[in-house]
N, C-alpha and C positions, 0 to 999 in steps of 0.2 A: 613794356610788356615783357616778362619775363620769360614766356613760351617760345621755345626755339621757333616754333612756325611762324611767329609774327613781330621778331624783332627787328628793329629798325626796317617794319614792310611798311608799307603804304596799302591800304587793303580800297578798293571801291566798292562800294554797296549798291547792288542795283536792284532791291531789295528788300523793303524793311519793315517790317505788318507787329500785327499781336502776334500772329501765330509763330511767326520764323523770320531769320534776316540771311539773305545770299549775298557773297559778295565775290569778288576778284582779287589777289593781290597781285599789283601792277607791278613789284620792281622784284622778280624772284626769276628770273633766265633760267633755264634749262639747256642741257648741253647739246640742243635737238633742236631740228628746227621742223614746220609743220609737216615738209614732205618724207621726212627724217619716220615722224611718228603716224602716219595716214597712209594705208594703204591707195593707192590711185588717184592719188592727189594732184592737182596742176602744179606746174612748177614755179615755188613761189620761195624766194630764200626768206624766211619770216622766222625769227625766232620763237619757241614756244614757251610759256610761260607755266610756272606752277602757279596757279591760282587759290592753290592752299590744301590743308589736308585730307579734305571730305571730298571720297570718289574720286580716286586719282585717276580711274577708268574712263574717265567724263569726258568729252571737249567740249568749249566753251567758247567761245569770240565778242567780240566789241568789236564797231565797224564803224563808220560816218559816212556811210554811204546809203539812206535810205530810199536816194531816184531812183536806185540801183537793187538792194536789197530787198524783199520784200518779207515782212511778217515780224520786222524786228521791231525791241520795244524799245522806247526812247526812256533812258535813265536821266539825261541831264541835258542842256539844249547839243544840241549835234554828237550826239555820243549814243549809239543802240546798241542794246544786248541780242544777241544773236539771231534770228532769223532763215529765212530759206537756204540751207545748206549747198543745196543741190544746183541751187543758181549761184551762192556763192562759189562754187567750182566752176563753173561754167563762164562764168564772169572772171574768174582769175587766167583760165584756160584762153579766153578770149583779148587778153592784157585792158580787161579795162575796169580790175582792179588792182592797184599800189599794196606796195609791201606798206605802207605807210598809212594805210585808209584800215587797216583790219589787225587787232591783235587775237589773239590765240592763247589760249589756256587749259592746262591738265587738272582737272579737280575744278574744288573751288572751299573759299571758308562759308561755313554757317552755324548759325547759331540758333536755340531753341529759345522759342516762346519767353520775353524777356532777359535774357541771360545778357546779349550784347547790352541793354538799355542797363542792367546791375555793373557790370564791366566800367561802360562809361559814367555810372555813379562813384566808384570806384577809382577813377582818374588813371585807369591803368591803358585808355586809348584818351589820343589827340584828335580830336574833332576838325575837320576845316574842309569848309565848300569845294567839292571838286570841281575841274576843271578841264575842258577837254586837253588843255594844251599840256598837260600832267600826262594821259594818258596817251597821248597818241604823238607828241611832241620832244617830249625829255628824256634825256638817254637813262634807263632804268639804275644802273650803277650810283647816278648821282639824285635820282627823284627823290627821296626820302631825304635830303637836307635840301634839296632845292624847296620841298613845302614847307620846313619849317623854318627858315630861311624868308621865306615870303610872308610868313605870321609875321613879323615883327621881329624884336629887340629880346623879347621876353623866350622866343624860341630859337632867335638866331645862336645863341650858346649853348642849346641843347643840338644842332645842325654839327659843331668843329668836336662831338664828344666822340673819341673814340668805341667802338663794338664792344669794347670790353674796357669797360671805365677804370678797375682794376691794375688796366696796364700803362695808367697813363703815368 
């Protein structure tokens, strides 16, 4: 992908109809972390994440906590998109949620009505089942060659390319 917003990202889609596709990209840190950016927030050292360029105004989260959480939708088995806000404070407030059970996101990418589904006609995205252990597991810095890394043979050489092939 040649757009600065989504080189070597990893994006999850939680998401993805005729009309529109939402998604998350998991390995983009920001120099902030949620209490950093949330007025009155419990104290929770959690990195925040750009989740992409559309509504940088937004917050967003992924959690696997659904005994806990209530209202969130399940994207993939044990992986939910957002949910009760208000109990998720209240629940961090109370430590009986992990900086490791909830990620956090500023924005998020999306796409209109067929445009991702032309994209990946296009071969300009790598497709592959996610995973909760991708999201909530691998340290963001290395995620994006840990997945193509895990395709196979055929992507493990696209994983060792340098960010700028140019320089190699």
């Amino acid at each position: 992908m040649q757009d600065d917003n989504f080189r070597s990202s990893v994006v999850f889609l939680c998401e993805h109809s005729e009309t529109a596709t939402f998604g998350l990209v998991l390995n983009r840190p920001l120099d902030l972390t949620i209490n950093q950016a949330v007025q009155d927030f419990p104290e929770l050292n959690a990195p925040l994440f750009l989740g992409g360029p559309v509504q940088n105004d937004t917050l967003h989260f992924l959690h696997s906590r659904p005994d806990l959480i209530e209202d969130g939708i399940e994207v993939i088995d044990g992986v939910f998109w957002g949910g009760n806000f208000e109990q998720l404070k209240m629940l961090i407030d109370t430590n009986q949620i992990a900086e490791d059970d909830v990620k956090f996101f500023l924005g998020y990418s999306g796409w209109e009505a067929g445009q991702l589904d032309r994209e990946c006609g296009e071969k300009a995205w790598i497709v592959v089942q996610a995973e909760k252990e991708y999201i909530f597991s691998v340290e963001s810095s290395n995620m994006w060659r840990s997945v193509l890394k895990n395709m196979g043979e055929k992507f493990k050489l696209f994983s060792n390319l340098p960010d700028d092939p140019t320089m190699n």
